[in-house]
N, C-alpha and C positions, 0 to 999 in steps of 0.2 A: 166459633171464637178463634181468632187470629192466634198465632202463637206470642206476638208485640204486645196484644191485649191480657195474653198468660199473664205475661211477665210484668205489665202492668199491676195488676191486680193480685199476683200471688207473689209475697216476699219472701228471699228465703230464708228469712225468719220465722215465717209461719209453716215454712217445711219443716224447718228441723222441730218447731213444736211440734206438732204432726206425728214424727217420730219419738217423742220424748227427748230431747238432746237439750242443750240448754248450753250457750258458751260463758265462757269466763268473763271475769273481766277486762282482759285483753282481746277478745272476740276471739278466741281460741276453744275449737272440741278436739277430745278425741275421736283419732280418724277413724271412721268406720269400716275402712274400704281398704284397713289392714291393721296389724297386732299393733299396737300405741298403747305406751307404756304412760307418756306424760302428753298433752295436749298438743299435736303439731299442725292440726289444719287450722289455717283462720278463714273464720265470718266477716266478709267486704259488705256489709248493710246498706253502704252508698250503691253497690253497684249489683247487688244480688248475686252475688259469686263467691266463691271456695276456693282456697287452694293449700293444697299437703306439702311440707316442705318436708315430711319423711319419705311420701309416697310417688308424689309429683302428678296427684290426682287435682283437676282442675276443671272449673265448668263452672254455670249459673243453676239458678232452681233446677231447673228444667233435667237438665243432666245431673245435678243430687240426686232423684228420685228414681233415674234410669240406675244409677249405679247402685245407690241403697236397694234397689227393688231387685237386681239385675236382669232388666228388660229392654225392650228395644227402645228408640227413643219417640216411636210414635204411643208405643202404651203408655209411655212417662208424660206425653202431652194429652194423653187422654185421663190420666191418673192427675195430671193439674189441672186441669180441665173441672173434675169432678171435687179439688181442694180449692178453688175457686169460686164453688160456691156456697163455703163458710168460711171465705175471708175478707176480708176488709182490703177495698184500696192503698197503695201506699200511703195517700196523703190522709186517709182515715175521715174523708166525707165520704159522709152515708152514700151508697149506693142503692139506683134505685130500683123498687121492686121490679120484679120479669112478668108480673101474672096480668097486666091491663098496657101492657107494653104496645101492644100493635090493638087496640081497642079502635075499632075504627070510627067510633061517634065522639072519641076525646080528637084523635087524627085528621075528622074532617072539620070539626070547629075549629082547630089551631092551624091548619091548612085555610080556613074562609078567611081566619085573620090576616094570616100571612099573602094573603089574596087580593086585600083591603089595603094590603099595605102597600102591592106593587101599583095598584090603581091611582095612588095618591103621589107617582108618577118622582118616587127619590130620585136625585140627580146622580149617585154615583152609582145605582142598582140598575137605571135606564143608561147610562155611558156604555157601563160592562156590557148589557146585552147589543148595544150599538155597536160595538167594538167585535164582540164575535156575531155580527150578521145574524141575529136572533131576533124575529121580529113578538114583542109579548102579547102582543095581541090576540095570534093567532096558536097562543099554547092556553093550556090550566096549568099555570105557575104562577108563584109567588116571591114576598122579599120579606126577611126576618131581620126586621129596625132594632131587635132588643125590647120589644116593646111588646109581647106577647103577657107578659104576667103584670102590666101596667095599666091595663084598660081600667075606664073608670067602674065598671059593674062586675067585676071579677072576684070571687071569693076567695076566701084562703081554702074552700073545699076542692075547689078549682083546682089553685095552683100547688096541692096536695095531686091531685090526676094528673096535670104535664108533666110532675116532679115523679112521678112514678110510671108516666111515660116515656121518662129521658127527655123530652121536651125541653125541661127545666134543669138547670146544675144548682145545687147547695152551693148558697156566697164564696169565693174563693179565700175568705180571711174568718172565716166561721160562723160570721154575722147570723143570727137567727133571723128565720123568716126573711131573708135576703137569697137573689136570684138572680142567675142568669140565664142565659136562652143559648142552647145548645149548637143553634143555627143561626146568630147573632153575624150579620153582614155576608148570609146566601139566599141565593139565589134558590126557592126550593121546587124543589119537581116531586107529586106527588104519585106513587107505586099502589097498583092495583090488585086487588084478587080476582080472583075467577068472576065474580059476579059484580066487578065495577067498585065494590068499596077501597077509602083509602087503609094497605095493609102496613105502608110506609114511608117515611119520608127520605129524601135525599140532599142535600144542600151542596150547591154549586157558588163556593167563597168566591167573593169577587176580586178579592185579590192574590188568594193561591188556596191551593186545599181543597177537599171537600169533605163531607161528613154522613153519615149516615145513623140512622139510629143503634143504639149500644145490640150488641146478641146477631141473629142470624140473620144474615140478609132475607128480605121476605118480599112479596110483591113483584110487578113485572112495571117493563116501562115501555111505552106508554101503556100497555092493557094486556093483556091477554088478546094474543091473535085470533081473527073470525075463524070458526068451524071450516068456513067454506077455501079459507087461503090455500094458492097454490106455489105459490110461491117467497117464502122470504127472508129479508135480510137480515142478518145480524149485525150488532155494532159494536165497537170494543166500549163503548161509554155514553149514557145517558144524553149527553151534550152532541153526542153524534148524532145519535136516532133524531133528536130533535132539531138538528141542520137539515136533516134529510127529509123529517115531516112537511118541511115548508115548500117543499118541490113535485107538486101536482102531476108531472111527469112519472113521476117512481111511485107517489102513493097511490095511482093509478092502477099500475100495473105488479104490487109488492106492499104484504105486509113488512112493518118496520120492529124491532126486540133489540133491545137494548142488553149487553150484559154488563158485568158489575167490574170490568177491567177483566187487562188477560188472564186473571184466576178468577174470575165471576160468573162461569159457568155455574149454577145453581140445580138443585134437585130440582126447583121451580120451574126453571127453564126446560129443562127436559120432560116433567111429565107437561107441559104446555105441548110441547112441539110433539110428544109422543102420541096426543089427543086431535091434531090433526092430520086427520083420514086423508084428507083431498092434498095434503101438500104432496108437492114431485121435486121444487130444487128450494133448496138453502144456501144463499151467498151469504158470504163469509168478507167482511167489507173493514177493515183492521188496519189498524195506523202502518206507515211504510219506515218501519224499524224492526229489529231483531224481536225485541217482544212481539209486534204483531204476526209475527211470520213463527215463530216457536208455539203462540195459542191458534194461530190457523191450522197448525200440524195436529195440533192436540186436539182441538173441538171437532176436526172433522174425523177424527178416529171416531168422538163420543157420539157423534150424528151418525154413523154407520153404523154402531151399536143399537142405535134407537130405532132406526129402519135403514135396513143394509139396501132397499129399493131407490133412498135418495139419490138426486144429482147434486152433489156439494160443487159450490161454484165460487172461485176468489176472483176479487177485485187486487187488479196491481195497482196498490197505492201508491204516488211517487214517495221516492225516498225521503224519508222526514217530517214529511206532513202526515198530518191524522183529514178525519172526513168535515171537523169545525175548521180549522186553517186553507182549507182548499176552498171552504165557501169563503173566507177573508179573500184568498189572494184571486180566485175567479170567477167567471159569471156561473151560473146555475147552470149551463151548459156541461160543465166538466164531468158530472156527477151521472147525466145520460151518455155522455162519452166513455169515460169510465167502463158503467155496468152493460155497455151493449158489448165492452172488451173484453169481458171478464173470462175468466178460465175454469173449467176443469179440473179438480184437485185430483190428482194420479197418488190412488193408495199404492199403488205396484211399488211407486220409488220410496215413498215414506215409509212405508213399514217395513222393510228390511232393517235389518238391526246394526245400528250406525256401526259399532266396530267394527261389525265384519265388515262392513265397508270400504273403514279405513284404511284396514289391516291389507282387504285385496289391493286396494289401491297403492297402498305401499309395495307392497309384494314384485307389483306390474311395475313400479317405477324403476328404472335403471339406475336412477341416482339415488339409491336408499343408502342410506349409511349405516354403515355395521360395526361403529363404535363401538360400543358394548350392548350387553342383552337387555337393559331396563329401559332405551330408549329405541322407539322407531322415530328414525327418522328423515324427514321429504323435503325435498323447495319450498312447496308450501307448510309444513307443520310438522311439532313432534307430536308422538304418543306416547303417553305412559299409562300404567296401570298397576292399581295393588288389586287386594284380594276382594274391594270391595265399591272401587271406583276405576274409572277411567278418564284421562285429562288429554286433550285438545290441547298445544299450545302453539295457536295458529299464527302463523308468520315468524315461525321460530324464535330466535334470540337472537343481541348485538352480540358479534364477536369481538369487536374494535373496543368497546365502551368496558370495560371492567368494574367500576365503580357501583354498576347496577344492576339488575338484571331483573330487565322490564318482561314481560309477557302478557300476553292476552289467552285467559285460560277460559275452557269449557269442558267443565265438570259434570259428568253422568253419574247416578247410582244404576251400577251393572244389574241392579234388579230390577230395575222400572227406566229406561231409558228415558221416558218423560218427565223423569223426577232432573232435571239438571239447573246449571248456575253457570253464568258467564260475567268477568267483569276481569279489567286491565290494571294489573299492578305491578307493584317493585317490589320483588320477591326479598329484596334486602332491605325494605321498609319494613321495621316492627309492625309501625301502626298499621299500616298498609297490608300487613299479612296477616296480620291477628282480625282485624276489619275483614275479609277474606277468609279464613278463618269461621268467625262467629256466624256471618250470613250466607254462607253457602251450606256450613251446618243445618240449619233453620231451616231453608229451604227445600235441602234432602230429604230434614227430618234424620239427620246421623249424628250420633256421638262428634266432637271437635276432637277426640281424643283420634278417631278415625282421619278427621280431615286435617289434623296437625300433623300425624305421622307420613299422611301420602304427600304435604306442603313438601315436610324436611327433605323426607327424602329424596323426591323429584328435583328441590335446589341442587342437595348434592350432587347428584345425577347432571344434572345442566352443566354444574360447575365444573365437573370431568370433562364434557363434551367439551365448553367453551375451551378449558384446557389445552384441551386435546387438536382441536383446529387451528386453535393459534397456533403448538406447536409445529403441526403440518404447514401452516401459512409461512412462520418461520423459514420452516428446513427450504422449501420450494423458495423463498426467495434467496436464499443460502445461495441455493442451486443456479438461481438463474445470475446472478450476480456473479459465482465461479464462472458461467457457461460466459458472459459478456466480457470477463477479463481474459478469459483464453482465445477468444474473438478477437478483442484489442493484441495481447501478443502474438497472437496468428501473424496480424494485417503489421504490424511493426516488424517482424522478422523476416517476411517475405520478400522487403525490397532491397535488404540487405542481401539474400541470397541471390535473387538476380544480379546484382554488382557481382557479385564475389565471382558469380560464373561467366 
């Protein structure tokens, strides 16, 4: 379960039940998280957040339970996790049951529908696959019209089992016995087990999004790899794997495995791959952007783990495109160009521990500045660090601009260096830092109480430097401006002493 899905489904109104708490009428308790004499935290209901205006304790669900419990904030996502499943969604439709969920005899009859449906050739389901070079013929996919729980011979016992497969949504205005379809205008690709059943479904929106069944990711795509495979690819996403099905030249020579995006390495996944004896290289075939290049780093650690015998082998993606946009923009040629170029992933360089990296590199640079002691800093980037992160702030900062102070930050936790977060903001943007803030948290898995105090103080820090080079920028032009005036009275006095003598 997602951490977005938590917070979905667990209010934290039903934390502080949980706990026995109960707020006022003003949405005010007593703080927990210190001596409170009269009520000074308040309950944000709209937004599932707290804050102490005695203590200046502040956070959502998620970090109430870390602090009431005092734990880390991954046992508080395992602690909501497990209060998640006696509560009710925000909007208070039934949720539906987990236990016939991935049932694969309700999954391949709503799959033959949805099969039925792409067959009857909808105009805007056949564009989309037109549009991304997908030919439907040659897959087992399907299109979900809305019309799954409509058929004329369908019972209500029926659409009681889609509704308890997630298939089906409770009306959105309360309606009894009213329904939608979960996968309503996708494209759907159905997820295998080991032995060929379907264990789930995926939906490819045709016009953004996609969906997948509610709980754990489950199933592979297209199947589980042959025993006998020696070699295969991995994709960053479903719609890859199945560009690349369509090219006789690759499925020739390479099994194809899809995963679930650059966090969708799956326990599935692994013991798949663990299970084949005969495989020797696993390419690594991942959109040409910083996420694909940070999950190339990562999965090919996890694939060394699984058998340190592997050859891990990357495709250089061009910049920007993924492996669906390159069958758009060129012939089916590229894709055998590509993987006969592909590379060698070099553990030697990746696993060295990026600080120390950085740190030599600074070291070695002649141009290190030695401002003050919280910032390292280089032509290309600062460094900072507290006791529990370390930040990138690559292409440093505007000296000139004052008004703002933009950066492009890359955030580590010092404890798991693959746990990190990257995104471009204006450190002088509330919204913008608080934004920053909440989702780099999340992502860590750390207190914001953590990632507020490394923001604050790294601004301050900035703001000394930028300070600080302005006023050097200053003094030197001070300097050069004396040194061009003494220049000028030089050459003006000089041909007066010629005369004189």
């Amino acid at each position: 379960m997602e951490i977005q899905e938590i917070k979905t489904r667990l209010t934290i109104a039903s934390v502080l039940s949980h706990y026995g708490i109960k707020p006022d009428k003003t949405n005010h308790i007593k703080c927990p998280f210190h001596e409170d004499d009269k009520p000074s935290c308040r309950i944000y209901t709209d937004t599932n957040t707290f804050h102490c205006f005695g203590c200046n304790a502040t956070g959502d669900q998620i970090e109430f339970i870390q602090k009431k419990e005092g734990i880390t904030k991954h046992e508080a996502i395992l602690k909501a996790k497990q209060l998640c499943g006696a509560t009710e969604p925000i909007n208070n439709r039934p949720k539906p049951k987990t236990a016939v969920t991935n049932n694969p005899k309700i999954l391949t009859k709503a799959f033959s529908h949805f099969a039925r449906g792409l067959k009857s050739k909808p105009k805007k389901a056949i564009s989309y696959l037109e549009n991304r070079k997908l030919d439907y013929k040659k897959f087992s996919i399907g299109f979900d019209a809305g019309t799954l729980h409509k058929t004329k011979d369908i019972t209500n016992e029926q659409k009681q089992e889609y509704l308890q497969a997630g298939l089906l949504k409770p009306d959105k205005f309360g309606r009894e016995n009213n329904f939608y379809t979960r996968f309503n205008n996708c494209i759907i690709f159905p997820l295998l087990d080991k032995n060929g059943n379907i264990e789930s479904l995926y939906g490819r929106h045709i016009e953004k999004g996609h969906h997948y069944l509610e709980g754990e990711h489950k199933g592979l795509y297209p199947d589980y790899p042959k025993k006998e495979t020696t070699r295969l690819i991995l994709t960053e996403a479903i719609i890859d794997a199945a560009t690349l099905l369509q090219v006789p030249e690759i499925t020739k020579g390479f099994s194809i495995l899809a995963l679930y995006g650059t966090n969708g390495f799956t326990h599935e996944h692994t013991e798949a791959i663990r299970e084949l004896k005969e495989l020797k290289e696993v390419v690594l075939f991942f959109d040409g952007d910083e996420a694909g290049t940070d999950a190339t780093k990562q999965i090919a650690q996890e694939l060394k783990q699984i058998n340190d015998k592997l050859i891990i082998s990357v495709v250089d993606t061009p910049e920007g495109e993924d492996v669906n946009s390159l069958s758009i923009g060129h012939e089916p040629e590229i894709f055998t160009h590509l993987l006969e170029n592909r590379k060698q992933f070099s553990f030697s360089v990746e696993t060295s521990n990026e600080k120390e990296k950085i740190l030599q590199s600074i070291s070695a640079n002649t141009h290190q500045s030695t401002i003050n002691s919280q910032l390292k800093v280089s032509p290309d980037y600062i460094f900072y660090e507290t006791s529990e992160l370390q930040i990138t702030l690559w292409g440093g900062i505007e000296l000139h601009q004052i008004s703002r102070l933009r950066a492009t930050l890359h955030i580590q936790l010092k404890s798991n260096i693959y746990a990190e977060f990257r995104d471009t903001v204006d450190l002088y943007s509330h919204s913008q830092t608080e934004k920053l803030i909440r989702q780099s948290s999340e992502k860590l898995e750390v207190s914001t109480t953590i990632v507020t105090h490394a923001i604050t103080e790294l601004t301050k820090e900035l703001e000394k430097y930028r300070q600080q080079k302005r006023e050097e920028k200053r003094q030197q032009e001070q300097e050069q401006q004396q040194q061009n005036k003494d220049i000028f009275t030089k050459e003006q006095i000089q041909p007066f002493r010629i005369l004189h003598l």
